[in-house]
C-alpha positions in Angstrom: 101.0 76.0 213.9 97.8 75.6 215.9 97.2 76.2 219.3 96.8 72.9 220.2 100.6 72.1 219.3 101.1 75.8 221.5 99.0 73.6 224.6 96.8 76.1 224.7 92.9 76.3 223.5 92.1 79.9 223.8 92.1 82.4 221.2 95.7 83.0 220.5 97.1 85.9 218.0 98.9 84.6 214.7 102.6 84.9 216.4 101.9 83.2 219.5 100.8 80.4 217.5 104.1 80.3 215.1 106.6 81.8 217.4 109.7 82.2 215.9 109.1 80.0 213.1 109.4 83.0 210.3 112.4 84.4 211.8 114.1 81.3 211.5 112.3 80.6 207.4 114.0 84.4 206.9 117.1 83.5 208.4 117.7 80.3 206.5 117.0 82.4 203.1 120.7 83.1 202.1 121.8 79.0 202.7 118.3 78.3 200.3 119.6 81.0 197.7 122.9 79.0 197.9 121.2 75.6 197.5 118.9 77.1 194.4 122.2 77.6 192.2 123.3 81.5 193.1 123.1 83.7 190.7 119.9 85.6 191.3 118.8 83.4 194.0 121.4 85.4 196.1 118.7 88.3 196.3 116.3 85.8 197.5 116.0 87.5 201.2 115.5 90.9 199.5 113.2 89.9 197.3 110.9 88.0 200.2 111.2 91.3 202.3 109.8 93.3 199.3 107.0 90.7 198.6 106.2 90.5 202.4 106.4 94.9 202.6 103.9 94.2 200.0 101.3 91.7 201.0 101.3 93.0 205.2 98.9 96.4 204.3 96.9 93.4 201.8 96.5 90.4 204.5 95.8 93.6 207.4 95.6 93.4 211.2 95.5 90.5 213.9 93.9 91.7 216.7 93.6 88.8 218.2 93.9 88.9 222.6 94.0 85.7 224.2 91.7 84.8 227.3 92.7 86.7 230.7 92.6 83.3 232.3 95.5 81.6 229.9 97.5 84.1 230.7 99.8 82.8 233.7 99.9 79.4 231.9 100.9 80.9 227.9 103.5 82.8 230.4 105.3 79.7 232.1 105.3 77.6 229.0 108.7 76.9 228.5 108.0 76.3 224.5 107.8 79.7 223.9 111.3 79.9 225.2 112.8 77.6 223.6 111.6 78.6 220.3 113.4 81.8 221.2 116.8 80.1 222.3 116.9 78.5 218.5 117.5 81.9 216.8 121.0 82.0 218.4 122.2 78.9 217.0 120.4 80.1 213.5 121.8 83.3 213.8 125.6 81.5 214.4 125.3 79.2 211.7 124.1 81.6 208.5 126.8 84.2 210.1 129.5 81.5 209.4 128.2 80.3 206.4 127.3 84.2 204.7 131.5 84.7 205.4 132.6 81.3 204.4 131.0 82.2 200.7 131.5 85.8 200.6 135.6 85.1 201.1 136.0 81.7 200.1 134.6 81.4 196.9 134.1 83.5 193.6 130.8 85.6 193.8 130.4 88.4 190.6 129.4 91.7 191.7 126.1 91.0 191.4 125.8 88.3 193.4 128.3 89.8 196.2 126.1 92.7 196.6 122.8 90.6 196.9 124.0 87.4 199.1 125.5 90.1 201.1 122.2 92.0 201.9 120.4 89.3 202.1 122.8 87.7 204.9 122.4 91.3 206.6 118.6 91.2 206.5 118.8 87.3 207.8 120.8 88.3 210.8 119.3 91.5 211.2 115.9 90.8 211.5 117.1 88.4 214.6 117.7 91.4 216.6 114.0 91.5 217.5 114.7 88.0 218.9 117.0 89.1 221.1 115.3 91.9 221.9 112.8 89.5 223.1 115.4 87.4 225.3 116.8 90.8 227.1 113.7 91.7 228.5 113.2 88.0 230.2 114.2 87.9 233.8 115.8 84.7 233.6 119.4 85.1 233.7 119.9 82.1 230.7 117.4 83.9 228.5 119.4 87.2 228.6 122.8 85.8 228.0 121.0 84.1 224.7 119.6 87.1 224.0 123.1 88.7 224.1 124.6 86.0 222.4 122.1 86.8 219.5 123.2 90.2 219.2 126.9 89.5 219.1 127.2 88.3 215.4 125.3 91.9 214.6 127.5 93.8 217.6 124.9 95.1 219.2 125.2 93.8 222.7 125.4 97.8 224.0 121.7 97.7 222.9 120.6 95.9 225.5 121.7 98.3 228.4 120.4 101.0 226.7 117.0 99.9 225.9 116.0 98.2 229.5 118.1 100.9 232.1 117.2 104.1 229.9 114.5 103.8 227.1 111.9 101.8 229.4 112.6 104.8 232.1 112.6 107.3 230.0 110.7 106.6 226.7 108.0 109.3 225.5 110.6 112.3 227.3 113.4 114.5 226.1 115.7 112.2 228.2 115.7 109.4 226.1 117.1 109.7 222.6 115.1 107.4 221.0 111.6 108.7 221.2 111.3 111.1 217.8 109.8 114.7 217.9 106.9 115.9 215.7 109.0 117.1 212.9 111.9 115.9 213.6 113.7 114.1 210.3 114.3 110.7 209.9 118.3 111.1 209.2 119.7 113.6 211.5 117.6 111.4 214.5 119.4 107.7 213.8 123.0 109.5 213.6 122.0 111.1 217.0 119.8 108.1 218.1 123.0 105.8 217.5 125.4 107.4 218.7 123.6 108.7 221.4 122.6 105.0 222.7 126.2 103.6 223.0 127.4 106.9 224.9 124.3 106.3 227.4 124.9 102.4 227.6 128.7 103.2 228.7 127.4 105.7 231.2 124.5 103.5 232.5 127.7 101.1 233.4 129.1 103.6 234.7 127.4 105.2 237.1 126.5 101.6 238.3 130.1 100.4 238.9 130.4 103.9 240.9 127.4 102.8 242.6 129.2 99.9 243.4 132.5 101.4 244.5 134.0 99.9 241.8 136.1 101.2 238.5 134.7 101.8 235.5 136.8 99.2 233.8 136.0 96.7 236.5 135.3 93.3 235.0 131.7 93.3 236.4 131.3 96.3 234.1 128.8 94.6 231.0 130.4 96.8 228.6 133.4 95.6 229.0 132.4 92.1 229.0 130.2 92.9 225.4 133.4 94.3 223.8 135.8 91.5 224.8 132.8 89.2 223.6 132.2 90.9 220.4 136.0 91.1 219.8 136.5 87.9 220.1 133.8 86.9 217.5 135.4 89.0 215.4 138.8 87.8 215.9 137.1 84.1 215.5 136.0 85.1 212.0 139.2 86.9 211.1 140.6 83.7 211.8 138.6 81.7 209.5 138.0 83.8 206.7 140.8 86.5 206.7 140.7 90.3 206.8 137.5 90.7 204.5 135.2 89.2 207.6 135.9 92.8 208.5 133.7 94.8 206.4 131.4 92.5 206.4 131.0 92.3 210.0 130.4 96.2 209.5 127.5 95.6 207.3 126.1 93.0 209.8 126.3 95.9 212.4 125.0 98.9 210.0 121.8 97.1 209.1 120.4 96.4 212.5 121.0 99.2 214.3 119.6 100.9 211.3 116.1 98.8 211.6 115.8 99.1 215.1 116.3 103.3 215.3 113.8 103.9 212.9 111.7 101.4 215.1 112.2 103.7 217.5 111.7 106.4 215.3 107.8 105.1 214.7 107.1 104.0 218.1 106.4 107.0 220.4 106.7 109.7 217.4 105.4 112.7 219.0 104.2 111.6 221.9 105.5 113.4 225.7 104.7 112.4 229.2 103.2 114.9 231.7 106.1 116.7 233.8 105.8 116.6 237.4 106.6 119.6 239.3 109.6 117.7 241.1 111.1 117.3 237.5 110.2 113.9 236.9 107.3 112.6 234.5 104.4 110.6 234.9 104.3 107.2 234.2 104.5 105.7 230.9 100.8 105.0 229.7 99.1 102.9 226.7 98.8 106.4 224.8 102.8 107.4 224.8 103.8 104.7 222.2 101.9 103.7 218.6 100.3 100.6 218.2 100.1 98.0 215.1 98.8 94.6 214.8 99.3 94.2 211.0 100.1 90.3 210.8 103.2 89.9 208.7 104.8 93.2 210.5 103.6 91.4 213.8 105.8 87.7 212.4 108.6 89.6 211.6 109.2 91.8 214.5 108.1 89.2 217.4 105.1 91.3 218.0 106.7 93.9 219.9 104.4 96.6 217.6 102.0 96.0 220.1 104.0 98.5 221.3 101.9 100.0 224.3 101.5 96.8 226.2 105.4 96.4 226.1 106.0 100.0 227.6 103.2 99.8 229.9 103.6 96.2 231.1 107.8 95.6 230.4 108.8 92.2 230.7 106.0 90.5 229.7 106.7 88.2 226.9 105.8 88.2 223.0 103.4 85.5 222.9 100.9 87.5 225.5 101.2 90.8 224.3 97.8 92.6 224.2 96.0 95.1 221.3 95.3 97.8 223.5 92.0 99.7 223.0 93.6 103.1 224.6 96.7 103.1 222.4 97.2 105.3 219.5 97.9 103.5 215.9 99.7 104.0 213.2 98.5 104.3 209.6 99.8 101.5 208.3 102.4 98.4 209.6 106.0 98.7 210.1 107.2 97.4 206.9 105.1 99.8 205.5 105.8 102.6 207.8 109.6 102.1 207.7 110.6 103.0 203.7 107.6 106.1 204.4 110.3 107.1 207.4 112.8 107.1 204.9 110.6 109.9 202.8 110.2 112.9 204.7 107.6 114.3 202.7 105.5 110.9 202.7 106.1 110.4 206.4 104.4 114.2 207.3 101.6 113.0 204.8 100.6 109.9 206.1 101.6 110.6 209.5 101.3 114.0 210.9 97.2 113.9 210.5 97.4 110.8 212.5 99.4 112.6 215.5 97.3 115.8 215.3 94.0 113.8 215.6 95.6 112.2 218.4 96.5 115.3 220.1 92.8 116.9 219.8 91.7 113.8 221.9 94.2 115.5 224.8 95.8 112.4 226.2 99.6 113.5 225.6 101.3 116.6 225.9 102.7 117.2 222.0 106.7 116.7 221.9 107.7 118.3 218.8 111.0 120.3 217.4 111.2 123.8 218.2 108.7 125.3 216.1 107.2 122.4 214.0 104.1 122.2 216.1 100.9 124.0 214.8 99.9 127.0 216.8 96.7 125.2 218.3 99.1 121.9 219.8 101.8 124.5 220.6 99.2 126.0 223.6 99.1 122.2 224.3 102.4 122.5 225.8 103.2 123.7 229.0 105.6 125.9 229.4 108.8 125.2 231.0 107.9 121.4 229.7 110.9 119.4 228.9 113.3 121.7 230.4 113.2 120.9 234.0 115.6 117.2 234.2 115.6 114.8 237.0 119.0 113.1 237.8 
């Protein structure tokens, strides 16, 4: 897509330019497996994700920023918008059809297991979509944006992620910002878990706020679990008990992806305490930047990760490669299956963080004891301890 068709003649990075044109290729990939004859075909959206994990470190970075003076215009346009607002009806649609096949018609083991993660990547991977669409400020664009996450049950997510990650990210507070040391596995059980208790609580303390019960209407918790239920119940409907388990995997994958998101994005990284408890506020250095282009298309840009924390709400298609921000080694869909390998992840990473830290622009938050003796001093004492309300 050029800019041109965007209405824009700046510079423009890759994804501004394409929106959410290969989320929607990758969500179509099960229905084009289907329409290829099965068989193999039913891998198809594995086998892209492998081939793409492959090529992003190859094709490298777009650091692309787009003119100052485009910015209030590249904000307002309503195409970007709507390019977001299609991924719900994609995300419906392959949802339907991925359960209509699994429980309608005769699949062999083979191809069960494939079509099935591939329909879990297809859906999954819209998450960052939504993700998108819950950070707007328009009231139509979040209710999309929760709509999107319904088919992967995830509407808790968004709660979470704007009342207590934003706040809190890059401090002991918030449970999805990774220590130094800290291992991948033991941090998503506690990172999932963790996010759905604090979404409930969130809703709350704000119903209480309110003078209201917590299982007042008004109280979005309730209103995601009568929503999610009743896609559920919808599908049970259609295509009998087995939408069940498969609604599980639908669920399992995504919040998967997204916690080790997390997991990468302010690894290590710890905001100044202020001596009234609180913490300073959140910087370009307290979350890791990438700008590898196919990590970029599949994950809506947010790995230009500092400009979302330090600038939240503004949209994908101006997101900024900030000079000041830390990177990371390599892109996302590299950096995720390294996650997965402890002893890869402290060999491509930890050098990273530690030259980070000798440039003194964080304070080093790290598991008891992981923390080389020199970063240790780095950390003042008391730090971390000390929680505002």
């Amino acid at each position: 897509m050029s800019s041109a068709i965007a209405g824009n003649s700046g510079p423009l990075s890759f994804v501004a330019r394409v929106t959410t044109l290969p989320h929607l290729t990758f969500a179509i990939l099960p229905v084009v497996g289907y329409l290829l004859g099965g068989g193999i075909y039913h891998w198809i959206t594995v086998f892209v994700l492998l081939a793409l994990m492959f090529i992003d470190p190859i094709i490298g970075t777009d650091d692309t920023n787009h003119d100052e003076a485009d910015e209030g215009a590249l904000q307002e346009k309503l195409f970007y918008r709507m390019m977001l607002w299609v991924t719900l009806p994609a995300s419906v649609a392959v949802t339907i059809f991925g359960h209509w096949l699994l429980t309608q018609t005769s699949l062999t083991t083979s191809e069960t297991i494939g079509f099935l993660l591939s329909l879990t990547l297809a859906t999954g991977f819209l998450a960052t979509t939504a993700h998108e669409l819950c950070h707007h400020t328009q009231p139509v664009d979040r209710l999309i944006g929760d709509l999107v996450f319904t088919p992967i049950f995830m509407c808790d997510f968004h709660i979470y992620h704007n009342f207590m990650h934003h706040i809190h990210a890059a401090t002991p507070i918030d449970p999805g910002t990774a220590r130094y040391g800290e291992k991948i596995y033991p941090f998503l059980i506690n990172s999932i878990v963790r996010k759905t208790r604090m979404a409930w609580q969130i809703e709350k303390k704000r119903m209480a706020d309110n003078g209201k019960p917590t299982w007042h209407p008004s109280n979005l918790m309730i209103r995601f679990i009568v929503l999610q239920a009743a896609w559920l119940g919808l599908l049970v409907a259609l295509f009998g008990l087995w939408s069940i388990p498969i609604c599980f995997v639908q669920y399992l994958f995504p919040r998967l992806l997204l916690a080790v998101g997390d997991y990468l994005e302010h690894y290590g990284l710890g905001r100044k305490q202020l001596p009234d408890g609180s913490y300073e506020k959140i910087r370009p250095n307290h979350a890791w930047d990438d700008s590898t282009l196919v990590s970029s298309m599949l994950f809506c840009q947010i790995d230009r990760h500092s400009d979302h924390h330090t600038n939240v709400g503004r949209p994908y298609q101006i997101l900024r490669v900030m000079d000041e921000a830390p990177r990371l080694p390599q892109g996302y869909l590299t950096m995720i299956p390294i996650a997965f390998i402890p002893s890869l992840w402290r060999k491509q990473m930890h050098p990273v963080v530690e030259a980070y830290y000798d440039k003194g622009e964080v304070i080093p938050y790290a598991m008891p004891d992981a923390l080389p003796e020199k970063y240790a001093a780095m950390v003042p004492e008391g730090w971390g301890q000390t929680l505002p309300d």
